[in-house]
C-alpha positions in Angstrom: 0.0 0.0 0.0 1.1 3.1 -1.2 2.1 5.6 1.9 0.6 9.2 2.7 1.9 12.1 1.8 3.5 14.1 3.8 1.6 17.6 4.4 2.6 20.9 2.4 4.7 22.9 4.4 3.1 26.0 5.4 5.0 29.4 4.0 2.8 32.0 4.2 0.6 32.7 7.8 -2.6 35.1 7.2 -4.2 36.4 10.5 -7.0 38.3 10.8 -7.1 41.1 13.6 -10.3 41.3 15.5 -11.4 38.5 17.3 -8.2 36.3 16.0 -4.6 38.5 17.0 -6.5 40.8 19.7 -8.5 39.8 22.3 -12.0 41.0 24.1 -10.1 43.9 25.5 -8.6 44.5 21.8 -5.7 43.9 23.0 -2.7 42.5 21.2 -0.9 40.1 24.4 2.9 39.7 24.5 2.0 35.7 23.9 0.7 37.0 20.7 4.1 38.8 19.7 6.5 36.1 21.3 4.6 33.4 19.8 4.6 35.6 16.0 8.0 36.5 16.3 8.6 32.6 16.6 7.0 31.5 13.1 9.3 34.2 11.4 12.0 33.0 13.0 11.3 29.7 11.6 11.1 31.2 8.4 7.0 31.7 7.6 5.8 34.9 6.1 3.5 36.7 8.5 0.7 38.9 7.3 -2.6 40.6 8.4 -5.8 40.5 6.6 -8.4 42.2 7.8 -11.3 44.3 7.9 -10.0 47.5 9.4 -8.7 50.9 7.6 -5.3 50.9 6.5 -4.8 53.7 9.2 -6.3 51.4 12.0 -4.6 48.5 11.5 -0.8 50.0 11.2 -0.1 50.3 15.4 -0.8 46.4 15.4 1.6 45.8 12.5 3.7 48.0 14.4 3.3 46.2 17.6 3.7 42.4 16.0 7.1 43.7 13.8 4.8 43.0 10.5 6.9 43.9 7.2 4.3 41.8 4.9 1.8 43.8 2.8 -1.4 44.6 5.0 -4.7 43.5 3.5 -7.1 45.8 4.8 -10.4 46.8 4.1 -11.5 43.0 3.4 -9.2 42.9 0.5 -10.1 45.9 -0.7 -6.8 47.6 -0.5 -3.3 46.1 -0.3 -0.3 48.6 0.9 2.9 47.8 1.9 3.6 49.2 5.9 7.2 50.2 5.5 6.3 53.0 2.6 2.8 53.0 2.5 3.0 52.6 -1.3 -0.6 50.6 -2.5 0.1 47.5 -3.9 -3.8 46.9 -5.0 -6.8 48.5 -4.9 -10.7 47.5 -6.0 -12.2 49.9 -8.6 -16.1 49.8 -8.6 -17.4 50.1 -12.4 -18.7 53.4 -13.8 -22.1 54.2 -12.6 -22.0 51.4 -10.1 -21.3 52.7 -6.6 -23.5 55.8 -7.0 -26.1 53.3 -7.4 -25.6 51.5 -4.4 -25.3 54.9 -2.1 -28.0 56.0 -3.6 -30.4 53.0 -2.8 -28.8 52.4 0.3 -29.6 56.6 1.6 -33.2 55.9 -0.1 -33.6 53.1 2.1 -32.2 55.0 4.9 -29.0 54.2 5.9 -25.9 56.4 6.1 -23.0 55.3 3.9 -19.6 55.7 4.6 -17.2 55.3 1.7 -13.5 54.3 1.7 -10.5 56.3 -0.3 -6.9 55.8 -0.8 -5.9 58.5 0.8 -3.5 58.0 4.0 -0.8 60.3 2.6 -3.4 62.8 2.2 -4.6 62.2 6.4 -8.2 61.5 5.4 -9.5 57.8 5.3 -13.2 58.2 4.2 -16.1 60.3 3.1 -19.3 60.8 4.8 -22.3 62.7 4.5 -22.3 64.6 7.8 -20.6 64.4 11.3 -22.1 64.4 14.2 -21.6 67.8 16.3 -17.7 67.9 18.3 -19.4 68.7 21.6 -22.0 65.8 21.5 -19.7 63.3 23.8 -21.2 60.3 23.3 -23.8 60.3 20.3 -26.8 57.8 20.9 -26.7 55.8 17.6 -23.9 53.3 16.4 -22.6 55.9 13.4 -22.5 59.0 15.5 -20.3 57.2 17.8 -18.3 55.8 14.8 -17.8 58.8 13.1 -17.2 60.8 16.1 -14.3 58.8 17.1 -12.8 59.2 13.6 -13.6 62.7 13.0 -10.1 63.4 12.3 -9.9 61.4 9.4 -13.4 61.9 7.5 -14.1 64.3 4.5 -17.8 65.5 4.9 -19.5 65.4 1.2 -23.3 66.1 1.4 -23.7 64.6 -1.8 -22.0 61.8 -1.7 -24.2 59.2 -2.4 -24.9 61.7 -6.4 -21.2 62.1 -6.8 -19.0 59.5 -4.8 -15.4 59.7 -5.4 -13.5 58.4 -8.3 -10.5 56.8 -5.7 -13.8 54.6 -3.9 -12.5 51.1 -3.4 -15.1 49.7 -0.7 -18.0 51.0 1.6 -20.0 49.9 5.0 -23.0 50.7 6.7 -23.0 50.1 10.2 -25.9 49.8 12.3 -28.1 46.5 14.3 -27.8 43.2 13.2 -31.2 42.7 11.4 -31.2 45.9 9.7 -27.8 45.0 8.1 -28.4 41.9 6.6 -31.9 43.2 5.5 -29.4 45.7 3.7 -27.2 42.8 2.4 -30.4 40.8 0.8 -31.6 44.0 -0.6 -28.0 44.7 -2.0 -27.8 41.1 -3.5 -31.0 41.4 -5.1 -30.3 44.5 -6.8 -26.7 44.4 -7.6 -26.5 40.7 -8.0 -23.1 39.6 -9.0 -21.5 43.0 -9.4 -20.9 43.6 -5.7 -19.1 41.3 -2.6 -21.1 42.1 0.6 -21.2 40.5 3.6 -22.3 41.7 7.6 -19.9 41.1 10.1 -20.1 41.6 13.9 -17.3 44.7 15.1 -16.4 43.3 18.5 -14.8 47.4 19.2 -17.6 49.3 18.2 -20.2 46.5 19.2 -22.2 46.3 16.1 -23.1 45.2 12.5 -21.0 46.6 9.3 -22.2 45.8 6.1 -19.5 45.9 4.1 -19.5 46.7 0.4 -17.1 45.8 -2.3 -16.8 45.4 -6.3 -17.5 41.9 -7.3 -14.6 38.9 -6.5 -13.0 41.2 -3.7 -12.2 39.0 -0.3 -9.5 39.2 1.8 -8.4 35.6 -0.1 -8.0 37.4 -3.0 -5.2 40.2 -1.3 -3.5 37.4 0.5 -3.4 35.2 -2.7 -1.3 38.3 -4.8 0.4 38.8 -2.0 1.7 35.0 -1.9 1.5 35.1 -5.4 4.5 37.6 -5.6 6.4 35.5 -2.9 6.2 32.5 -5.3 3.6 30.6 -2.4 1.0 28.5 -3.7 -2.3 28.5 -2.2 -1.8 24.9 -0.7 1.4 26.3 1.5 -0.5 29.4 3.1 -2.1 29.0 6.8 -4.9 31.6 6.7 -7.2 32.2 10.1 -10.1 34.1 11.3 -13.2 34.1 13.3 -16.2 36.0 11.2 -17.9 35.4 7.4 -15.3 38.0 5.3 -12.8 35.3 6.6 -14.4 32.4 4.6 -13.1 33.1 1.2 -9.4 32.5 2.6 -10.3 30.1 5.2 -11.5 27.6 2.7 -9.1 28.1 0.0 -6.3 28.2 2.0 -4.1 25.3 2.5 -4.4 25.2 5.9 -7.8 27.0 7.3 -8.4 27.7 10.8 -11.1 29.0 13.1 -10.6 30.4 16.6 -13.2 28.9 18.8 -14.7 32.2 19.0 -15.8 32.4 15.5 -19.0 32.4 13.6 -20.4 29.0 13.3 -20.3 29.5 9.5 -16.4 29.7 9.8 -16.6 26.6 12.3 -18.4 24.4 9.7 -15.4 24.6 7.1 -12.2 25.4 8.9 -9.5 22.4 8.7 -9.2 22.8 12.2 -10.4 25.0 15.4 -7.6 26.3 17.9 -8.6 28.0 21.4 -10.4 31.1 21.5 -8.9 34.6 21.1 -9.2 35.3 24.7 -7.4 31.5 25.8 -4.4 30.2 23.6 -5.5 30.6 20.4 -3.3 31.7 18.7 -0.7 29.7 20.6 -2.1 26.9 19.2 -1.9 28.4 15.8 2.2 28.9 16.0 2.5 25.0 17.2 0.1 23.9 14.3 2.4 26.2 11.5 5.5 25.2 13.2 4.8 21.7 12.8 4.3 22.5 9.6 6.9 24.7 8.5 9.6 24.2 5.8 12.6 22.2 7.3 16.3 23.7 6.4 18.1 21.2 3.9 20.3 19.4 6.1 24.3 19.9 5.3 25.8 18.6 2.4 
């Protein structure tokens, strides 16, 4: 009988941030670092995917020594920490997005819409802010927008004249209103648009998230492994919520925290420990074990 083979030696390691590197506290542990700083020592790639801003996700890349590209945005934009330079980024076809913000305003939701524009110290556009002296605005936007006043352009018609740089857009809000949003969205847009509603453990609710059609954070993790010369079979990707599944299942290796949505649970290859208990512990001894070996001496 003709033996096993051996697994694929994992190259490339794809984390997701919230819920998977930081904890309930959103915290990033000095486990977490100790334990990361142990798969590059090993000679594994190390890269974040997730669904933060570019902006918001650099500290933790800062704090984990990350050099990889950053796939932000749910793979809507790719940039490269060290210079900032973008290494992708979607493009919604002519016509489309100002028909999305416009059906999503008529249905009455606020949209918030994301630009390439770090170097320029603005992150999105929005329609209004909510007044500087309200402390802590009732609804889950206000308090959004409020804490990132600093890097929002206010356009009041936005939703008529979005701009040409747009690469993604969310709606944040309850759970039920945003995936009534999401059906709507499918049914209307069909196949020209990636959305999904995921669960924001910092701001405690429900982003719809909005992107052109085949964006995932799979698809900035595979050019990103792409241009390393790793195939998809020797990348380790893991996560806990639904705009993890793309890379989760096509990954070579596809892990769930315990934490994660039961949709993630039902396809990962396996599920480590939680992001509050040794998860991602368990995740360095499972990539370890499966690193590359060095060739031994000649």
């Amino acid at each position: 009988m003709a033996s096993a083979s051996p697994p694929v030696s994992i190259r490339l390691l794809a984390l997701d941030v919230d819920g998977t590197v930081t904890n309930s506290r959103h915290e990033v542990t000095d486990r977490v670092c100790r334990g990361l700083a142990r798969v590059r020592a090993a000679g594994v790639h190390v890269m974040l995917a997730t669904g933060r801003r570019y902006r918001d996700v650099l500290p933790v890349a800062e704090q984990l020594a990350i050099a990889e590209p950053l796939v932000t945005a749910s793979g809507a934009l790719v940039k490269r920490p060290a210079d900032h330079v973008t290494l992708a980024r979607a493009a919604f076809p002519d016509g489309l997005l100002a028909g999305v913000l416009t059906t999503v305003v008529g249905l009455g939701h606020e949209p918030v819409v994301y630009t390439d524009s770090f170097s320029a110290g603005f992150d999105f556009h929005c329609r209004s802010l909510a007044p500087a002296e309200v402390a802590e605005p009732a609804d889950v936007l206000g308090r959004y927008l409020l804490r990132n006043r600093g890097v929002a352009i206010v356009t009041p018609d936005l939703h008529e004249r979005p701009p040409a740089d747009a690469f993604a857009c969310f709606v944040v809000g309850e759970q039920e209103p945003m995936a009534a949003l999401e059906r709507r969205l499918a049914a209307r847009f069909g196949a020209d648009l990636a959305v999904h509603s995921i669960r924001s453990p910092r701001y405690e609710a429900w982003f719809c998230e909005i992107a052109p059609r085949g964006v995932t954070k799979w698809s900035g993790v595979a050019a990103v492994a792409a241009s390393r010369g790793i195939n998809a079979a020797e990348v380790c990707a893991v996560g806990d919520d639904v705009n993890d599944l793309p890379m989760v299942r096509a990954a070579g290796l596809g892990v769930a925290m315990a934490n994660a949505r039961p949709e993630l649970l039902a396809v990962a290859d396996v599920v480590v420990g939680g992001h509050d208990d040794r998860g991602i512990e368990d995740v360095v001894e499972l990539v370890l074990s499966r690193a590359a070996q060095p060739a031994p001496p000649a």
